[in-house]
C-alpha positions as CSV (number, residue, x, y, z in Angstrom):
1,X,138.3,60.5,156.7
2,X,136.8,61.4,159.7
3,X,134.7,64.3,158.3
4,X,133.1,62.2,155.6
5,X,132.7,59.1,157.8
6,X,129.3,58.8,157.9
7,X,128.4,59.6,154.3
8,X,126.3,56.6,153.7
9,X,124.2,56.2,157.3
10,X,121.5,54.6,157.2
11,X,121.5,53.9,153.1
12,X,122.1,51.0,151.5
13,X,124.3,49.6,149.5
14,X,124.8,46.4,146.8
15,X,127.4,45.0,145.6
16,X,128.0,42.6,143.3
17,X,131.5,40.3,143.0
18,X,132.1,41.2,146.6
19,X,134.0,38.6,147.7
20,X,137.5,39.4,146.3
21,X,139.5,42.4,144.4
22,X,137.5,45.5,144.3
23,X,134.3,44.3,145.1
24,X,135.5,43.2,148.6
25,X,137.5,46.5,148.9
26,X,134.6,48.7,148.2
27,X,132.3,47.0,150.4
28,X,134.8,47.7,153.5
29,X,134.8,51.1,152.5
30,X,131.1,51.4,152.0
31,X,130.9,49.5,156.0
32,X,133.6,52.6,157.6
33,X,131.1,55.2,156.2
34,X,128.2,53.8,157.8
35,X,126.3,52.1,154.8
36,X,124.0,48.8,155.7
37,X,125.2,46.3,152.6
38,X,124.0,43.2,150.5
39,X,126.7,41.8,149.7
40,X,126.7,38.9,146.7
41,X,129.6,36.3,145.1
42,X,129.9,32.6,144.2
43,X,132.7,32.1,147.2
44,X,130.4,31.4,150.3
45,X,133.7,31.2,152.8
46,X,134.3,34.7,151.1
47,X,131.4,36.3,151.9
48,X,131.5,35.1,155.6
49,X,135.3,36.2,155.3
50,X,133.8,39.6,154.1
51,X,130.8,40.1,157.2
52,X,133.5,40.0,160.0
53,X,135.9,42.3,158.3
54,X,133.0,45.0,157.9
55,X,132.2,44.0,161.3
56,X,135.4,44.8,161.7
57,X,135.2,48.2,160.2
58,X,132.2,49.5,161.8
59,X,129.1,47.4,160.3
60,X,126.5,46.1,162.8
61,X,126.0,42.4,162.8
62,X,122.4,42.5,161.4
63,X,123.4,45.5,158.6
64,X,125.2,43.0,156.3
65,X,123.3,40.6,154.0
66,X,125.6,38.4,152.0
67,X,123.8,36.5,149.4
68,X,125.6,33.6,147.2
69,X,124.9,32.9,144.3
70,X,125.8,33.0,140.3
71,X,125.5,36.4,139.5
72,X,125.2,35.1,135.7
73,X,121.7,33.7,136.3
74,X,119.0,35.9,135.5
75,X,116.7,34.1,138.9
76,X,119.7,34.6,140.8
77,X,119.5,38.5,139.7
78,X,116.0,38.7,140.3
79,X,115.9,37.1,143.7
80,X,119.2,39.3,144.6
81,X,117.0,42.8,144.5
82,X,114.1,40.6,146.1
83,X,116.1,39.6,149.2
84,X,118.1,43.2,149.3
85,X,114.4,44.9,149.2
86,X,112.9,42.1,151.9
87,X,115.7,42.9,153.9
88,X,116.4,46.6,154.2
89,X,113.3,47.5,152.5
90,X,114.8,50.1,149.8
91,X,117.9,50.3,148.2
92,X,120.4,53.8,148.0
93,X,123.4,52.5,145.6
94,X,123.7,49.8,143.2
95,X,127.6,48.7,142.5
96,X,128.0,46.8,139.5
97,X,131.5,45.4,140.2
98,X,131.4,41.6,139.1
99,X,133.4,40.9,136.1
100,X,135.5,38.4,134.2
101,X,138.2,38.2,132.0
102,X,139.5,35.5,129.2
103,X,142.6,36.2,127.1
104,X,142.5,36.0,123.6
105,X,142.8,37.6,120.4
106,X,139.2,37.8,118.3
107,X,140.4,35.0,116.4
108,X,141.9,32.8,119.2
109,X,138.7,33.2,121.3
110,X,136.1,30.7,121.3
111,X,132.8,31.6,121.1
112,X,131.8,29.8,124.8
113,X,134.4,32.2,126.6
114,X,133.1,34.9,124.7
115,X,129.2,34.6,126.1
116,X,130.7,34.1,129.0
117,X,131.9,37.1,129.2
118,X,129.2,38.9,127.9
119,X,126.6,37.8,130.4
120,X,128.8,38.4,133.6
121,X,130.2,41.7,132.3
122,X,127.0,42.9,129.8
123,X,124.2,41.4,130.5
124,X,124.5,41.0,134.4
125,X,124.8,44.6,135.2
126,X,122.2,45.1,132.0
127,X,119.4,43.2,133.8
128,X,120.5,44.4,137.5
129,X,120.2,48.2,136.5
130,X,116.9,47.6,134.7
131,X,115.7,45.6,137.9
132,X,117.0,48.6,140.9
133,X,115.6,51.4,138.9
134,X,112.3,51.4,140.3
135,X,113.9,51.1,144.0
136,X,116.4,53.9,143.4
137,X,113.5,56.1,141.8
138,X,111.9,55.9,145.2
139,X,115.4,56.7,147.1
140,X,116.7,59.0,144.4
141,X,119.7,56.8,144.8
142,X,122.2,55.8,142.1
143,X,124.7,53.0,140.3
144,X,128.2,52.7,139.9
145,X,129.3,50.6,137.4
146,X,132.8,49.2,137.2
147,X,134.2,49.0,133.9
148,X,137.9,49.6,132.6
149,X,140.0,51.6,131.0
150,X,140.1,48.7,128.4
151,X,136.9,50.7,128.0
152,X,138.1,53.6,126.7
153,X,141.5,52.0,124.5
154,X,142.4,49.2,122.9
155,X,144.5,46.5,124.0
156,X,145.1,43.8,121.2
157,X,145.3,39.9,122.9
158,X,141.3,41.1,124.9
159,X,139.6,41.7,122.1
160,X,136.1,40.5,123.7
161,X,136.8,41.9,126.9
162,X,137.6,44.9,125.6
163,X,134.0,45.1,123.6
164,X,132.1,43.8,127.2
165,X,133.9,47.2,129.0
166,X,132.7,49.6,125.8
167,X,129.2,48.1,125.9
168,X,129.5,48.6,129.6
169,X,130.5,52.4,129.4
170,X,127.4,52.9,127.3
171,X,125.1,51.3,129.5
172,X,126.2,54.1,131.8
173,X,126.0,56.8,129.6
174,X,122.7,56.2,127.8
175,X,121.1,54.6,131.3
176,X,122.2,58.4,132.5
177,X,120.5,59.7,130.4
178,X,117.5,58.3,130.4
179,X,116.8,58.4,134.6
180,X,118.4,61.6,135.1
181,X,114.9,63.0,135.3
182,X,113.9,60.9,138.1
183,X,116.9,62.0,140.0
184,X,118.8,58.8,139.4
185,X,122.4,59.3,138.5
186,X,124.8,56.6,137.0
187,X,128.5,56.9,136.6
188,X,131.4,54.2,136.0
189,X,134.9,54.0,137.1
190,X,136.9,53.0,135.1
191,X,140.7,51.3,136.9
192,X,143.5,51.2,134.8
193,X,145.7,47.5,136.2
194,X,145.1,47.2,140.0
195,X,146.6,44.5,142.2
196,X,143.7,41.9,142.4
197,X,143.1,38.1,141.4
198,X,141.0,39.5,138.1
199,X,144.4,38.7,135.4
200,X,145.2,34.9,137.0
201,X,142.0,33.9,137.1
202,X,142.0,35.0,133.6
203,X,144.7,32.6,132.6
204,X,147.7,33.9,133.3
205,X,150.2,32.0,135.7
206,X,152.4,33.3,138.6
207,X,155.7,34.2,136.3
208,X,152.9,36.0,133.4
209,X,151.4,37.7,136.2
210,X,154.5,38.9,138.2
211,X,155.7,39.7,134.3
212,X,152.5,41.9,134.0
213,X,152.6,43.8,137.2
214,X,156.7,44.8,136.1
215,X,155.1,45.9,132.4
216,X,152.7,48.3,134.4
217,X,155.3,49.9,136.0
218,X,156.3,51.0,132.3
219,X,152.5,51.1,130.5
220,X,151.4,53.9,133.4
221,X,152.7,57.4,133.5
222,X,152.4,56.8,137.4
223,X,154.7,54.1,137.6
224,X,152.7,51.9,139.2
225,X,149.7,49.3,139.0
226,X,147.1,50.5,141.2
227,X,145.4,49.3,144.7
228,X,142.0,47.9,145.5
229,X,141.5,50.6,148.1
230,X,142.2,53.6,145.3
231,X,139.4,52.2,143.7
232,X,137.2,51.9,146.1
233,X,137.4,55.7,147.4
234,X,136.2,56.7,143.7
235,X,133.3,54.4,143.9
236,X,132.2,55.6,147.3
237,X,132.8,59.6,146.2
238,X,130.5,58.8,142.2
239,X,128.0,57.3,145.4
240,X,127.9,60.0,147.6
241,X,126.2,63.0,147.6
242,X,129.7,64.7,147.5
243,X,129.2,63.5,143.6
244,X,125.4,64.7,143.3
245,X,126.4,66.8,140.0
246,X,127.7,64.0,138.5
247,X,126.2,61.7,136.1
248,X,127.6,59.9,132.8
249,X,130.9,60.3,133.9
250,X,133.8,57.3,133.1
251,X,136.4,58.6,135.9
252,X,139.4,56.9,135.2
253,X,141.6,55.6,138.0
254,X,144.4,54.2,135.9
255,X,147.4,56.1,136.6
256,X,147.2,58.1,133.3
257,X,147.5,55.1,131.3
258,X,143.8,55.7,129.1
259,X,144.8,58.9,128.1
260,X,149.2,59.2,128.4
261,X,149.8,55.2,128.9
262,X,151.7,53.4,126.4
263,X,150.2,50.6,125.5
């Protein structure tokens, strides 16, 4: 990595959900490569956790803001491009990462779980994007959003989730279009199962899990669930200027499984 180790110096870079799975992963990467970060979750220990490993990885001790809060709050949102802006006084890249999960099929799911899901995985990066785009006009910067393959297909038992990952692909697609002029571009990634905490905290326990992670073996032409860190190299490429033709784009990281996977 050595030649592209200083891709982001002296830009910066938030991220939202960063204080586990790919979120945390992403930010570490974003840290190597030189990038000062404002970094936001609900886990305050976390966060601190997160600071001293992109200390760690190259980060200054001044160039990483972590911010806690409830990411499904529409103040919190505000005031989390507020203090990114006070701070570093522009912002480069835009991460949309946070996201939940509930299990369900359309009929099982109740109508609670289902907002829920909807304002962290919809309206969240909805409002976040709307509030950046003046700051990234000004760096001709960009978002990544991440969304899912679950995106792209179907998966019965999710139906909700499912819908909150299609909405989310459009957001980047038609929010694309529409700053592409300004020299803003937006892409998504889009992970087919990687190894994070995203599944159990959506209600499945150890054996379901451990039963899940086996099934992927089978549902991914790859034969494999994916890492964090695969992930996160996507992310920081779609933010790079490596990626500057690129805009609209859902680039799947999912071992096949969107377009060969059995389901």
């Amino acid at each position: 990595m050595s030649n592209m180790a200083m891709r982001f110096s002296g830009k910066v870079v938030l991220i939202t959900g960063a204080s586990s799975g790919i979120g945390f992963g992403a930010a570490l990467r974003f840290a190597r490569e030189g990038a000062r970060l404002a970094v936001t979750g609900r886990n305050k220990d976390a966060l601190q956790k997160l600071v001293s490993e992109c200390e760690k990885n190259g980060s200054n001790k001044d160039s990483v803001l972590p911010i806690v809060g409830d990411i499904g709050d529409d103040k919190f949102r505000e005031n989390l491009i507020a203090s990114t802006v006070n701070k570093f006084e522009r912002i480069d890249v835009l991460v949309n990462n946070a996201g939940v999960i509930s299990m369900g099929s359309c009929e099982a799911m109740s109508m609670n779980a289902y907002d829920h899901m909807f304002n962290i995985n919809v309206r969240a990066p909805y409002h976040l994007t709307k509030l950046a785009i003046p700051h990234l006009r000004k760096t001709k910067g960009n978002i990544v959003n991440v969304s899912s393959v679950n995106g792209i297909r179907s998966f019965s038992g999710v139906c909700a989730y499912n819908m909150t990952k299609s909405a989310l692909d459009q957001l980047t697609k038609t929010v694309a279009l529409e700053v592409a002029a300004d020299g803003i571009r937006v892409n998504s990634v889009n992970p087919g199962v990687i190894i994070t905490e995203l599944q159990r905290r959506g209600g499945l326990d150890e054996e379901q899990y451990a039963m899940f992670l086996e099934n992927s073996k089978r549902t991914h032409p790859l034969g494999r669930p994916g890492n964090v860190e695969e992930v996160a190299s996507c992310i920081a490429f779609l933010a790079s200027d490596e990626a500057s033709f690129c805009t609209g784009n859902l680039h799947s990281v999912d071992g096949g499984r969107g377009v060969l996977g059995v389901r």
